[in-house]
DORO-845518 format. One record per atom (N, C-alpha, C): residue in one letter; atom name; x, y, z. Coordinates in nm, 3 decimals, padded with zeros to 5 digits. Each point is the difference from the previous one (the first is absolute). Example, Ala and Ser with C-alpha at 12.3 -4.5 7.8 and 13.67 -1.06 7.14 Angstrom:
BEGIN
<node code="A" site="N" px="01.319" py="-00.569" pz="00.780"/>
<node code="A" site="CA" px="-00.089" py="00.119" pz="00.000"/>
<node code="A" site="C" px="00.090" py="00.120" pz="00.000"/>
<node code="S" site="N" px="-00.035" py="00.105" pz="-00.072"/>
<node code="S" site="CA" px="00.082" py="00.119" pz="00.006"/>
<node code="S" site="C" px="-00.077" py="00.109" pz="00.073"/>
! end
This chain:
BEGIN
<node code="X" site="N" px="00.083" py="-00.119" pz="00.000"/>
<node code="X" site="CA" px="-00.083" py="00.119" pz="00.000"/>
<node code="X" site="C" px="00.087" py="00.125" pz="00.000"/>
<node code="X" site="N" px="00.033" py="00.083" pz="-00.041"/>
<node code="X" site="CA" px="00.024" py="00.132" pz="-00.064"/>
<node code="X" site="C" px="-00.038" py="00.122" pz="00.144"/>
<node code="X" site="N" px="00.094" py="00.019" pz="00.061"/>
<node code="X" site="CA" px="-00.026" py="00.115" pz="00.052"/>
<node code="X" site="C" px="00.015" py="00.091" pz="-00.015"/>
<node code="X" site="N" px="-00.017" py="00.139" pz="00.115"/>
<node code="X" site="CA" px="00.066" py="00.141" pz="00.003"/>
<node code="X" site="C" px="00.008" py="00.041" pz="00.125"/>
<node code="X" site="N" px="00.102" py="00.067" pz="00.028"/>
<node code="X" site="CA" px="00.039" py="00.076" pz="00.132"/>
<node code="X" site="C" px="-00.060" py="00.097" pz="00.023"/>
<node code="X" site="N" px="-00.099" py="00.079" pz="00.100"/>
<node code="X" site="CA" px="00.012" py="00.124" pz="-00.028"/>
<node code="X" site="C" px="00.028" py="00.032" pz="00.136"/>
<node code="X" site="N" px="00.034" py="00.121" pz="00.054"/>
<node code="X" site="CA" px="00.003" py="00.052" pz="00.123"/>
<node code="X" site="C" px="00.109" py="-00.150" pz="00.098"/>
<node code="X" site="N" px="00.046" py="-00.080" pz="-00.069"/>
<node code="X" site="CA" px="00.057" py="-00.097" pz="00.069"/>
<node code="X" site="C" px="-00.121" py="-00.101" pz="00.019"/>
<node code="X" site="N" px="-00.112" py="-00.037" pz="-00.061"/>
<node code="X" site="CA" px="-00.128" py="-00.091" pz="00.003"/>
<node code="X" site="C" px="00.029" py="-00.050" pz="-00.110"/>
<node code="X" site="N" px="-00.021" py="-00.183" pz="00.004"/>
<node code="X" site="CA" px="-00.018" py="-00.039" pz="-00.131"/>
<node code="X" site="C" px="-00.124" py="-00.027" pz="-00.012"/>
<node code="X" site="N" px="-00.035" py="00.051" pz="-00.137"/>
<node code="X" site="CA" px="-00.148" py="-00.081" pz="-00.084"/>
<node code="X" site="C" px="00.022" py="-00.086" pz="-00.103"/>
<node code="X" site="N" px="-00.120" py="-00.095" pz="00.002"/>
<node code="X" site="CA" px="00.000" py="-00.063" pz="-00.146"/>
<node code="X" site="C" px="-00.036" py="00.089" pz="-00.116"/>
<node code="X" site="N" px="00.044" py="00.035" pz="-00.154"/>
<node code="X" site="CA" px="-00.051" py="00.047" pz="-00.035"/>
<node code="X" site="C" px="-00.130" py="-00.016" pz="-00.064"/>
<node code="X" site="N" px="00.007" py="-00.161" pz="-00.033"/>
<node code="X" site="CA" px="-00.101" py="-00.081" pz="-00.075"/>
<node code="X" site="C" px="-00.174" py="00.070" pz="00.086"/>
<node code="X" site="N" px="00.019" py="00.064" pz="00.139"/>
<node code="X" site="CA" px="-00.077" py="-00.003" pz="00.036"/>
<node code="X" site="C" px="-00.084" py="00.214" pz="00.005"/>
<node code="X" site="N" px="00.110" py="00.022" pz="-00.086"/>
<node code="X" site="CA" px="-00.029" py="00.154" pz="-00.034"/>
<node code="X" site="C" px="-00.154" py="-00.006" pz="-00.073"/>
<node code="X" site="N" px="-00.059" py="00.166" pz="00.010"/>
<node code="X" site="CA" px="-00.072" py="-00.007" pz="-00.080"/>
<node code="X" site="C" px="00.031" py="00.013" pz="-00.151"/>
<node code="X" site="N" px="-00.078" py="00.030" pz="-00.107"/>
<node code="X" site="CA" px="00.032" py="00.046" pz="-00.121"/>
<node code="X" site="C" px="00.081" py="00.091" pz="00.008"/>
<node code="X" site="N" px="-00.076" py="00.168" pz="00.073"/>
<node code="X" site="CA" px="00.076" py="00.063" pz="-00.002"/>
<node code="X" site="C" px="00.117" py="00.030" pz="00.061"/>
<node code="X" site="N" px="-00.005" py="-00.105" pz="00.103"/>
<node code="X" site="CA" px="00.149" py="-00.033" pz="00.086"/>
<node code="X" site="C" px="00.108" py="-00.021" pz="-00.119"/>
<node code="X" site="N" px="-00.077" py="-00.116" pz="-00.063"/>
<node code="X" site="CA" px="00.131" py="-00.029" pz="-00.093"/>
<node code="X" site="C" px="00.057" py="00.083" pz="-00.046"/>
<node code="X" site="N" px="-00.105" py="00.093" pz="-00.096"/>
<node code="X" site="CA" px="00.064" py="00.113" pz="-00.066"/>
<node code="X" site="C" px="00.096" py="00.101" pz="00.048"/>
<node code="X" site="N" px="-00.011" py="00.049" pz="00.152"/>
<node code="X" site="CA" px="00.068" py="00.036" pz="00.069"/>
<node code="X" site="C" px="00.093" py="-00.048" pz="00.000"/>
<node code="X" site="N" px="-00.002" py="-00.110" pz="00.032"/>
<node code="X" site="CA" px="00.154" py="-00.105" pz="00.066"/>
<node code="X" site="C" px="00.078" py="00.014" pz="-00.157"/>
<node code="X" site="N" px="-00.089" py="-00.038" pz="-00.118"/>
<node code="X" site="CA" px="00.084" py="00.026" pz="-00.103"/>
<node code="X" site="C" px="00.076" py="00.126" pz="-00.061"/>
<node code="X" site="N" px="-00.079" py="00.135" pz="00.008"/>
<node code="X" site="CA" px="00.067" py="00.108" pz="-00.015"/>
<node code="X" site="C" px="00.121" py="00.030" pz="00.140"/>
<node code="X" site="N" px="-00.045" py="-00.014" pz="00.122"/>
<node code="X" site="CA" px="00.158" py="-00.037" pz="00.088"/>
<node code="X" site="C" px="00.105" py="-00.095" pz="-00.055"/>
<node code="X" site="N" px="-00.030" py="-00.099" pz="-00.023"/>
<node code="X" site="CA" px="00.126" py="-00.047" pz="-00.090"/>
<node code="X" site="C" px="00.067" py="00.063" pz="-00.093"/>
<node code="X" site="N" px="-00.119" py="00.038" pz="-00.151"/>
<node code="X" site="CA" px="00.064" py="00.057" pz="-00.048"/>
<node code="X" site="C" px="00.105" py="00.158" pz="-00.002"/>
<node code="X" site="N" px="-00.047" py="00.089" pz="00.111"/>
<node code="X" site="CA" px="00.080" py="00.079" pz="00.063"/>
<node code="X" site="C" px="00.125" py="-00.024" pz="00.024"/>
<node code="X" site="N" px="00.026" py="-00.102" pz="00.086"/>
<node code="X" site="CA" px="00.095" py="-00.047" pz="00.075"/>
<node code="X" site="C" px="00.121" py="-00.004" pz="-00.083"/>
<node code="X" site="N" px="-00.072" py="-00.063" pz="-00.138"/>
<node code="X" site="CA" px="00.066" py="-00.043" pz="-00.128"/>
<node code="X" site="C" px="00.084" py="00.110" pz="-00.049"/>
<node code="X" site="N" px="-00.101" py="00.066" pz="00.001"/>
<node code="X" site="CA" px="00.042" py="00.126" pz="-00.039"/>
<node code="X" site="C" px="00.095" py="00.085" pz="00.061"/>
<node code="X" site="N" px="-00.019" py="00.003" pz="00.122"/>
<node code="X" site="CA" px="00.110" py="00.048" pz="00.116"/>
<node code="X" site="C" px="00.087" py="-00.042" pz="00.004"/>
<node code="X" site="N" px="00.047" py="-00.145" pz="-00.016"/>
<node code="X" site="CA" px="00.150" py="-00.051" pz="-00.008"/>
<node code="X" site="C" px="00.067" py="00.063" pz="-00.159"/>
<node code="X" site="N" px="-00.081" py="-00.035" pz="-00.106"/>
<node code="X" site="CA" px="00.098" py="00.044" pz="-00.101"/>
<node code="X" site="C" px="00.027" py="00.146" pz="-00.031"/>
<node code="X" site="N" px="-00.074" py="00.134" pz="00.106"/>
<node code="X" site="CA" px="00.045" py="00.110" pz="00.008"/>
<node code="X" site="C" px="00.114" py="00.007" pz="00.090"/>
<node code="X" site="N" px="-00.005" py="-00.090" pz="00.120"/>
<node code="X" site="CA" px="00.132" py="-00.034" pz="00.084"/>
<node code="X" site="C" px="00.104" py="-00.033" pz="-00.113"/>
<node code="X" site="N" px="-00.033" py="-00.108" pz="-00.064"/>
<node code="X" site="CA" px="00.136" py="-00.052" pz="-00.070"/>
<node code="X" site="C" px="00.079" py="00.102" pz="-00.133"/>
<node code="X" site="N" px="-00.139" py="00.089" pz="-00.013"/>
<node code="X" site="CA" px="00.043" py="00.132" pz="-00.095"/>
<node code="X" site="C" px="00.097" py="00.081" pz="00.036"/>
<node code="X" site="N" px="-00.068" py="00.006" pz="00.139"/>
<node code="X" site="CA" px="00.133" py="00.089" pz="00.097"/>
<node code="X" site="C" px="00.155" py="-00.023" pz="00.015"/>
<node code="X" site="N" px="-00.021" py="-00.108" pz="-00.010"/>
<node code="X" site="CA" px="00.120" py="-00.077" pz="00.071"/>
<node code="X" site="C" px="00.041" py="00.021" pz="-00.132"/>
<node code="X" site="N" px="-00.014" py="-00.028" pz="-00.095"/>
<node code="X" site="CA" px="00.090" py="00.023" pz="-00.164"/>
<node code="X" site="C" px="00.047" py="00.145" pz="-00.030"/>
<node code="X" site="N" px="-00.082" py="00.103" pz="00.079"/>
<node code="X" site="CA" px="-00.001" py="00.137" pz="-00.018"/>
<node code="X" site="C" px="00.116" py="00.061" pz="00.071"/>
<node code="X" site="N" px="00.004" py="-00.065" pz="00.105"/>
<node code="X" site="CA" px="00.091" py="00.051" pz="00.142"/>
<node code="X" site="C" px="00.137" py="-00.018" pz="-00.057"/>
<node code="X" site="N" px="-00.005" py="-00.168" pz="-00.028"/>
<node code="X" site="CA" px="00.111" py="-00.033" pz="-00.031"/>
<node code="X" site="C" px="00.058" py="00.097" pz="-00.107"/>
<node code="X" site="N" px="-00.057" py="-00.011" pz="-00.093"/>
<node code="X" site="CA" px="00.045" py="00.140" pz="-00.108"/>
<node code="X" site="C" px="00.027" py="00.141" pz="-00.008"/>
<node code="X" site="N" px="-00.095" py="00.028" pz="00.151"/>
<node code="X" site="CA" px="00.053" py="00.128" pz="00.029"/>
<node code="X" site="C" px="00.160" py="-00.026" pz="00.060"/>
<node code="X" site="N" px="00.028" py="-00.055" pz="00.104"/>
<node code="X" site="CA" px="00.126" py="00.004" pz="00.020"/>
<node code="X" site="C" px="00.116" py="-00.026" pz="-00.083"/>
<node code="X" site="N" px="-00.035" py="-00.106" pz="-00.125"/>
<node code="X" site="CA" px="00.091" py="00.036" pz="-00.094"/>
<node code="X" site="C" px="00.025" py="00.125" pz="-00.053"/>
<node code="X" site="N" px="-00.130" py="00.027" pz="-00.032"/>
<node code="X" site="CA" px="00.045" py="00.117" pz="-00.053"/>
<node code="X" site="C" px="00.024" py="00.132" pz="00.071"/>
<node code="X" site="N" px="00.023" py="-00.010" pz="00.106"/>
<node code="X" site="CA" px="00.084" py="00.099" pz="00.106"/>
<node code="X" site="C" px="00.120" py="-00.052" pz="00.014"/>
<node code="X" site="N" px="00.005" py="-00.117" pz="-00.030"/>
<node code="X" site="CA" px="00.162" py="-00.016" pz="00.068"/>
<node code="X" site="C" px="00.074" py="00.011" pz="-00.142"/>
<node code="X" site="N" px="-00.064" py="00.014" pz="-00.110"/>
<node code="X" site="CA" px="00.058" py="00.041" pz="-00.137"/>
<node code="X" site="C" px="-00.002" py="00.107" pz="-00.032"/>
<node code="X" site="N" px="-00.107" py="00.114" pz="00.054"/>
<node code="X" site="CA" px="00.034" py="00.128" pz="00.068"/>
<node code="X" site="C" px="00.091" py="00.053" pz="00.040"/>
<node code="X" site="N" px="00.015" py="-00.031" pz="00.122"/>
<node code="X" site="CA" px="00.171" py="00.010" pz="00.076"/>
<node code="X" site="C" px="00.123" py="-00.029" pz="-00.057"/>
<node code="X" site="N" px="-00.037" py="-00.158" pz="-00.103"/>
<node code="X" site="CA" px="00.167" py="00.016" pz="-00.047"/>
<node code="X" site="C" px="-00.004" py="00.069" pz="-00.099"/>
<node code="X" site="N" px="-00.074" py="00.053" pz="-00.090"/>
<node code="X" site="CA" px="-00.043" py="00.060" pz="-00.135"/>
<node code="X" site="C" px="00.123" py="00.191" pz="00.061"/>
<node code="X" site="N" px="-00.089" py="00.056" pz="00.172"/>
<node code="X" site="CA" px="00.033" py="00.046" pz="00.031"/>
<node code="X" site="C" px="00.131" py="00.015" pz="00.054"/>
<node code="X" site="N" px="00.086" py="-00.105" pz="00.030"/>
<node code="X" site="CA" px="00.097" py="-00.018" pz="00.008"/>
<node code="X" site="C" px="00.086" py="-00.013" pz="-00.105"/>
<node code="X" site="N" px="-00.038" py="-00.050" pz="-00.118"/>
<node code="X" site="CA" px="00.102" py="00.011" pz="-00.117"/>
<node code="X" site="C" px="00.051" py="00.098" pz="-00.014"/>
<node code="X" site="N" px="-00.130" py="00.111" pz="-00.048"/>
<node code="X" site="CA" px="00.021" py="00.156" pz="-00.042"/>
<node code="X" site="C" px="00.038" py="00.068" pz="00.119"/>
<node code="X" site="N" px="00.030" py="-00.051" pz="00.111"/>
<node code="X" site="CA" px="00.079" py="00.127" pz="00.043"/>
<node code="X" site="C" px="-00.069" py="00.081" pz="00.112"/>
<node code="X" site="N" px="-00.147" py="00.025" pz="-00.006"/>
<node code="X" site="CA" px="-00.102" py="00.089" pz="00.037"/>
<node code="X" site="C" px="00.054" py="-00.028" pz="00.188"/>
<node code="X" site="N" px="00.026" py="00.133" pz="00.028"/>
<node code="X" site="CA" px="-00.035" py="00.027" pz="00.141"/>
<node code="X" site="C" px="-00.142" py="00.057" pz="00.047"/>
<node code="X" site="N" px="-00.022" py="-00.009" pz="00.123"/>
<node code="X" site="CA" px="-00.135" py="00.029" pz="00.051"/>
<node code="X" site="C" px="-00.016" py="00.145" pz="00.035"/>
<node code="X" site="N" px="-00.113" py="00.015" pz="-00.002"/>
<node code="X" site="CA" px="-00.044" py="00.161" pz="00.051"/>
<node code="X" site="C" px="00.053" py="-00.008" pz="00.119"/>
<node code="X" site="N" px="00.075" py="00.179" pz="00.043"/>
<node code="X" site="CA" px="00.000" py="00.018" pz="00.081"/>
<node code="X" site="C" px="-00.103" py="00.049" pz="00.092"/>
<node code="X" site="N" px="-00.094" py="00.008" pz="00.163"/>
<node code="X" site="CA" px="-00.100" py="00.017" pz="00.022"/>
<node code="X" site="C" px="-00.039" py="00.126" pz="00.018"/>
<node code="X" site="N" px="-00.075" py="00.072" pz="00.047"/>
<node code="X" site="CA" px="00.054" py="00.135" pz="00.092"/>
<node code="X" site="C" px="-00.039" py="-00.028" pz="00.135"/>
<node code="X" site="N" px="00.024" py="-00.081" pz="00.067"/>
<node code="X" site="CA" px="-00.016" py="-00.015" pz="00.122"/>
<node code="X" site="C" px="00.172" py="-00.034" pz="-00.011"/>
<node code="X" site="N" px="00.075" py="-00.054" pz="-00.057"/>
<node code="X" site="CA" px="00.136" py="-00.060" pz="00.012"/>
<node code="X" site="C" px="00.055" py="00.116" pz="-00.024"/>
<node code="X" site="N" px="00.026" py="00.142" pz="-00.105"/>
<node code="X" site="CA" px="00.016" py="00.122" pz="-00.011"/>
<node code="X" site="C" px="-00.021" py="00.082" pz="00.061"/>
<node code="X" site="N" px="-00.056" py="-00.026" pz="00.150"/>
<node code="X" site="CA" px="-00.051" py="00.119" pz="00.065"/>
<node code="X" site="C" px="00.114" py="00.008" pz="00.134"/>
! end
């Protein structure tokens, strides 16, 4: 039999109503959905830091020193 957790309670689901199901089915499909925006992230992140740390050496090739502040000038 097929359950679900909720609140830390298990149910059967077999024993949902119709529109339980439908529920229970659009929560799944959410969920679905929520991990592969997680896993979007995680491809995104990773790429941002490449491309900062290719930033920096990009910045380091040429030479470029940093602004000076005016709090450090004062």
């Amino acid at each position: 039999m097929p359950k679900i957790t909720i609140d830390d309670i298990d149910y059967h689901t077999e024993d949902l109503t119709e529109n339980g199901q439908a529920q229970l089915a659009s929560l799944q499909f959410l969920e679905g959905q929520m991990q592969k925006i997680r896993r979007e992230m995680a491809v995104y992140q990773t790429a941002q830091v490449a491309y900062a740390q290719a930033l920096k050496a990009e910045i380091a090739k040429a030479g470029l020193e940093p602004l000076k502040s005016k709090i450090a000038s004062e």
